[in-house]
C-alpha positions as CSV (number, residue, x, y, z in Angstrom):
1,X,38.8,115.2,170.1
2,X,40.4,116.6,167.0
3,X,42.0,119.8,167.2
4,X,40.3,123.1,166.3
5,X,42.2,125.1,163.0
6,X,41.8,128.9,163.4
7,X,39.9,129.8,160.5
8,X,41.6,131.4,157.6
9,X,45.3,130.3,158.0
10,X,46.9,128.0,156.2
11,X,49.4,125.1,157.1
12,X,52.4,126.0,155.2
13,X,54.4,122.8,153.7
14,X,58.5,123.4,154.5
15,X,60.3,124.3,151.0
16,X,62.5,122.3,149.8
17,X,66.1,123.6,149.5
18,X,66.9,125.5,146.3
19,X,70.1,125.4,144.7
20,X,72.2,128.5,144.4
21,X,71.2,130.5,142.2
22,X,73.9,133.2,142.5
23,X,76.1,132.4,139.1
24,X,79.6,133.3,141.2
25,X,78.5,131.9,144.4
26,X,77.9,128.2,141.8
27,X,81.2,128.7,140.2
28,X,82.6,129.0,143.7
29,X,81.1,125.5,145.2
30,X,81.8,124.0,141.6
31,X,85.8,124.9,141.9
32,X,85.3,123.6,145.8
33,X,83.9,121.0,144.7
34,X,86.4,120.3,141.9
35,X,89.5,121.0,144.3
36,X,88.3,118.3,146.9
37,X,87.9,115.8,143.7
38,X,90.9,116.4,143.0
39,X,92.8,116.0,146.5
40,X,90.8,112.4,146.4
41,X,93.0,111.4,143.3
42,X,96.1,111.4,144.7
43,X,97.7,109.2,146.9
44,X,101.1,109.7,149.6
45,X,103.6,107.3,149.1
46,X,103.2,105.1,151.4
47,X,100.1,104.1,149.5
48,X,102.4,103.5,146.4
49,X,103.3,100.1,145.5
50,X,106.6,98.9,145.4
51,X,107.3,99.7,141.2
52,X,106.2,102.9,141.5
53,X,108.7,104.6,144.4
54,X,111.4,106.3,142.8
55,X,111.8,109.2,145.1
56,X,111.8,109.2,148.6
57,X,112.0,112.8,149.1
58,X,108.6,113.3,147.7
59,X,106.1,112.2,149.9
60,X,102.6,113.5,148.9
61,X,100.7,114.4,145.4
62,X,100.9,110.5,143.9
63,X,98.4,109.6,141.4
64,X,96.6,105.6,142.0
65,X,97.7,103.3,139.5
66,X,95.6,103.5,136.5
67,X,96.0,100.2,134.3
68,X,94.3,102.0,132.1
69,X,95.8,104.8,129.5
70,X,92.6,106.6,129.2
71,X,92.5,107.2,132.5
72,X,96.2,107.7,132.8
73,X,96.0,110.6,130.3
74,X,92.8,111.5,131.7
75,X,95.2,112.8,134.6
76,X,96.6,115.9,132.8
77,X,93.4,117.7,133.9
78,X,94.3,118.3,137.3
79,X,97.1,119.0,139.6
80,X,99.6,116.2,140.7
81,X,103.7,115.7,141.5
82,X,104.1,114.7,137.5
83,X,101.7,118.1,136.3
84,X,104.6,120.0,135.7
85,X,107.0,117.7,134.2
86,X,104.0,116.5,132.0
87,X,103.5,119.7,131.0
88,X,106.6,121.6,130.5
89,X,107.8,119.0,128.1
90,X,104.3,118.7,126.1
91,X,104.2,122.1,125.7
92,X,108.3,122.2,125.0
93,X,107.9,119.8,121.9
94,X,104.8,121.0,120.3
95,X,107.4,124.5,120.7
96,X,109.6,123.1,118.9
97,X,107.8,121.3,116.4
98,X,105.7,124.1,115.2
99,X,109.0,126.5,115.2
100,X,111.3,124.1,113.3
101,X,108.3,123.9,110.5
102,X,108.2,127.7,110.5
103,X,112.0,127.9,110.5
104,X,112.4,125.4,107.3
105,X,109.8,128.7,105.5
106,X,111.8,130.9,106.7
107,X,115.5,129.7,105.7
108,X,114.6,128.3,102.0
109,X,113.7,131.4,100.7
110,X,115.8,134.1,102.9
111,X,119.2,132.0,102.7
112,X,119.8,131.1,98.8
113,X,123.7,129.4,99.8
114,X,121.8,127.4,102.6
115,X,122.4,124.0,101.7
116,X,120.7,120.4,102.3
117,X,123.3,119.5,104.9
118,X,122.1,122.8,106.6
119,X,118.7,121.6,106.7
120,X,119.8,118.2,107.7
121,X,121.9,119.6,110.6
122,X,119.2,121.7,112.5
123,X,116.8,119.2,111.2
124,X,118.5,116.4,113.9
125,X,118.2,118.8,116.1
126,X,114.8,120.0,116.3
127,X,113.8,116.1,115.8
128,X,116.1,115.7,118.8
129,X,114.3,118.3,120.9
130,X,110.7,117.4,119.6
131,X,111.4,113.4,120.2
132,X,113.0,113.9,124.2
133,X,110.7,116.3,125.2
134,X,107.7,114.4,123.3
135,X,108.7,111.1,124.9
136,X,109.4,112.3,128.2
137,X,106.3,114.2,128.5
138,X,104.1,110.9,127.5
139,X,106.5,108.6,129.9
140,X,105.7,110.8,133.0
141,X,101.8,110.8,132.0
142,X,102.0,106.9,131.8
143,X,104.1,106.4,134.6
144,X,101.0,105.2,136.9
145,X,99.6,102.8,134.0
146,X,101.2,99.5,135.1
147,X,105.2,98.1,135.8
148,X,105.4,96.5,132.0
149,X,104.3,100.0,130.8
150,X,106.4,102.4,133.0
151,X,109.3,100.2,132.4
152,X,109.2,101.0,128.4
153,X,108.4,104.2,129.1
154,X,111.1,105.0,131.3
155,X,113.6,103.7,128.3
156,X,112.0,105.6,126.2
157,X,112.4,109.0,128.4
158,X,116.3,108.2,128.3
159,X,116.4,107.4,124.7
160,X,115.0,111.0,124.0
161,X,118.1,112.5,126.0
162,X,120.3,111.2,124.0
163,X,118.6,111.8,121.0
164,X,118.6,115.5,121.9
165,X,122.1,115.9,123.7
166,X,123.3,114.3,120.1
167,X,121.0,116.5,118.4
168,X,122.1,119.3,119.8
169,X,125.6,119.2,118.9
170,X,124.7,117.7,115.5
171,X,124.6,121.5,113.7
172,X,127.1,123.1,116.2
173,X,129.9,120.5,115.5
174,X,128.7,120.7,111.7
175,X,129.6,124.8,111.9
176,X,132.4,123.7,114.1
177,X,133.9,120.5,114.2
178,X,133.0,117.3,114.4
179,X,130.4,114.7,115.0
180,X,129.6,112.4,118.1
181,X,126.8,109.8,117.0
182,X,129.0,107.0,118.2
183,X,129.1,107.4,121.8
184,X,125.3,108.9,121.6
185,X,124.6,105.3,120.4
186,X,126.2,103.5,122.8
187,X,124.7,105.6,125.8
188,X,121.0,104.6,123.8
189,X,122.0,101.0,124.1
190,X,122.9,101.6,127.8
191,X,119.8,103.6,128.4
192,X,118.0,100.3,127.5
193,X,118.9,98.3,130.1
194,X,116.7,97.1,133.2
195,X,119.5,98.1,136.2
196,X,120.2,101.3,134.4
197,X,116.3,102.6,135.6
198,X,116.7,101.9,139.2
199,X,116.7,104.1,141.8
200,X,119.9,103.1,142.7
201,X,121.5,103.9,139.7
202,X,120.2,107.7,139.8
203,X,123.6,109.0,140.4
204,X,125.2,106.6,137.2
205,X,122.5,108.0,135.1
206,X,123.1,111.9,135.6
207,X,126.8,111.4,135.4
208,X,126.1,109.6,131.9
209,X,124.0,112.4,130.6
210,X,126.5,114.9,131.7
211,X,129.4,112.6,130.3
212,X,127.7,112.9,127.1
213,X,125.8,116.5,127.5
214,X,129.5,117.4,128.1
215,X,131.6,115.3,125.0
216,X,131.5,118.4,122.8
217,X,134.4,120.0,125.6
218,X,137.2,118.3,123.5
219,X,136.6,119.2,120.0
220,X,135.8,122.8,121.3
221,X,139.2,123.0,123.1
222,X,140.4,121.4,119.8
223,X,139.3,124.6,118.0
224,X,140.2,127.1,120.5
225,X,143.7,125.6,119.5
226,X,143.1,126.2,116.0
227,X,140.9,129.1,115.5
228,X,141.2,131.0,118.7
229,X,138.3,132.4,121.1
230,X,136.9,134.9,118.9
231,X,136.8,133.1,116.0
232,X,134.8,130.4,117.4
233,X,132.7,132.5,118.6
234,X,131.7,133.2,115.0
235,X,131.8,130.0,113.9
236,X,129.6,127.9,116.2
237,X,128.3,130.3,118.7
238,X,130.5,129.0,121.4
239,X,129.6,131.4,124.8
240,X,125.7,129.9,124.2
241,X,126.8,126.1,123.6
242,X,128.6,126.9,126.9
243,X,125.6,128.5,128.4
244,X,123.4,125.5,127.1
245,X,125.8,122.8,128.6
246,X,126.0,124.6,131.8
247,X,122.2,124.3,132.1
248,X,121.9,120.6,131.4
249,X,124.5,120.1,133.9
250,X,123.4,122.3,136.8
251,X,119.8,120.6,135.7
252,X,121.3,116.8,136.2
253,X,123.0,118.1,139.5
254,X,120.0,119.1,141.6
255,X,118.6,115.8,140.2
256,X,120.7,113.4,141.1
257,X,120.9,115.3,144.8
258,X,117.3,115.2,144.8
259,X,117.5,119.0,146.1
260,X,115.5,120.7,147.5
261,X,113.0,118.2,148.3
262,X,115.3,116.0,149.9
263,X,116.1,119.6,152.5
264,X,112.1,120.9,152.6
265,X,110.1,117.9,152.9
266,X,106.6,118.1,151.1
267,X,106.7,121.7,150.1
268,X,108.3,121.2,146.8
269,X,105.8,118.3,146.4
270,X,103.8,119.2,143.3
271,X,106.1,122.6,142.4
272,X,109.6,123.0,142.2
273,X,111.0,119.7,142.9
274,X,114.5,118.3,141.2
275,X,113.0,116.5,138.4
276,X,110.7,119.6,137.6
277,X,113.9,122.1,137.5
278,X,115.8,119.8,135.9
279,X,113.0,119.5,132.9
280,X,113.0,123.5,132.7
281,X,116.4,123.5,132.4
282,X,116.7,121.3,129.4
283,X,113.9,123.3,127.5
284,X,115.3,126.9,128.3
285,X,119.1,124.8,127.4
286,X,117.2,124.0,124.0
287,X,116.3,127.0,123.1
288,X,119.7,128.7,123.9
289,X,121.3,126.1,121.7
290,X,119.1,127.4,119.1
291,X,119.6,130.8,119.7
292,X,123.0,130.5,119.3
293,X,122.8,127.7,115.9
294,X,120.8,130.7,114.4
295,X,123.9,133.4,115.2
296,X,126.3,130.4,113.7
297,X,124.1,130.0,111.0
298,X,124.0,133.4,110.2
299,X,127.8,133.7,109.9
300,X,128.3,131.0,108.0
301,X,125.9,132.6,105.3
302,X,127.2,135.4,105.0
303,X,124.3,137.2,107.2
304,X,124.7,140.5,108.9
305,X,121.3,141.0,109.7
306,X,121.1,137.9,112.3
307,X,117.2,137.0,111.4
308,X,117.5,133.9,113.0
309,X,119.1,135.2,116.1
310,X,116.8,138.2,116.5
């Protein structure tokens, strides 16, 4: 017997469920939703394979191997362990690039005795600063391509050191001294081989870069000799080439110690570990070098007003 209906009601059909309509409560599941994305692209390191463990010390934040340099790259649009030194350094050579082009405007015109070697001098070194940073930046954003690919890019991130430790004291030894392209070539040639990139060697490698960050100690004392403190001062900036060495030094320190990961496990992770510091270090050492080429600059010119420096 079929059941009776009481007459006049309806059976209501169950809605289906709407989406949010609330335009901050769907910008809150998209970020969510985003975040947890995210957290599903990287990997710890015991999932890493045996090419790509460099550093014990930092144990979560990996991205999966890519074998692909789309989706390598792709990887700049969220937050991993090699975000900030990605970052820091792309950001640090289109810096310099764009200032360099604005400096050349700015000398030509204001600085009628400025010469061609002028140019020449602070042009190695902003090609110096542009080329290290711009290499190491696209290195560490290929670094979970493939081995064949990290292995030329590693050489490649070492290359741009050099080119912008010789760089740097390119126009500060022209105002001051002398040159030291030979032993910046033969730490390039170094830099180039296979052992040199090994974990092992991490130690080696920091004591190069500070051999060479720190080459520029002899003629300085040379002209202490001969012009005296003050003097040099004047001539080639010397407290801020100090100040610029210290930082590359105290920068290859805590990198070679692997501090402070290696005394906080994962907390420094994706901010603040060695490699991270020490790539801050080398763009705030760049632009004191600069600071302090401009005051140099300046008093060889003739220049009271210090444009460059202020």
């Amino acid at each position: 017997m079929k059941e009776a209906t009481p007459t006049g009601l309806r059976h209501r059909q169950p809605s289906p469920i709407q989406p949010a309509t609330d335009p901050l409560l769907t910008t809150a599941q998209k970020i969510e939703n985003k975040i947890e994305d995210n957290f599903r692209r990287v990997v710890d390191w015991n999932d890493l394979a045996p090419w790509r463990r460099d550093n014990a010390f930092i144990h979560t934040g990996y991205r999966p191997d890519s074998n692909s340099y789309s989706g390598s790259f792709a990887s700049l649009s969220y937050l991993h362990n090699e975000s900030v030194n990605i970052w820091s350094h792309l950001l640090g050579s289109l810096f310099f690039l764009i200032f360099g082009v604005f400096l050349y405007h700015e000398v030509v015109p204001r600085y009628s005795s400025a010469t061609t070697a002028d140019l020449r001098a602070f042009g190695c070194f902003f090609a110096g600063a542009v080329a290290c940073m711009g290499m190491s930046a696209t290195y560490h954003a290929l670094s979970n391509h493939s081995p064949a690919v990290a292995r030329w890019g590693n050489k490649l991130d070492y290359t741009g050191i050099v080119l912008l430790i010789v760089g740097s004291y390119v126009p500060a030894l022209y105002y001051g001294l002398f040159k030291i392209s030979l032993l910046g070539i033969g730490c390039g040639v170094v830099s180039w081989l296979e052992v040199f990139r090994t974990p092992a060697w991490r130690p080696f490698r920091a004591a190069m870069f500070v051999g060479l960050g720190t080459s520029g100690v002899v003629p300085v004392v040379h002209g202490l000799v001969i012009y005296g403190r003050a003097e040099l001062e004047r001539r080639m900036s010397l407290s801020w080439l100090l100040a610029h060495g210290a930082m590359y030094v105290f920068g290859a320190f805590l990198y070679a110690a692997r501090w402070p990961e290696r005394s906080y496990p994962k907390r420094f992770d994706i901010w603040g570990s060695s490699h991270q510091i020490f790539h801050l270090f080398v763009v705030m050492a760049a632009a004191t070098h600069l600071y302090g080429m401009g005051r140099a600059f300046d008093y060889h010119h003739g220049s009271e007003a210090a444009c460059l420096a202020n």
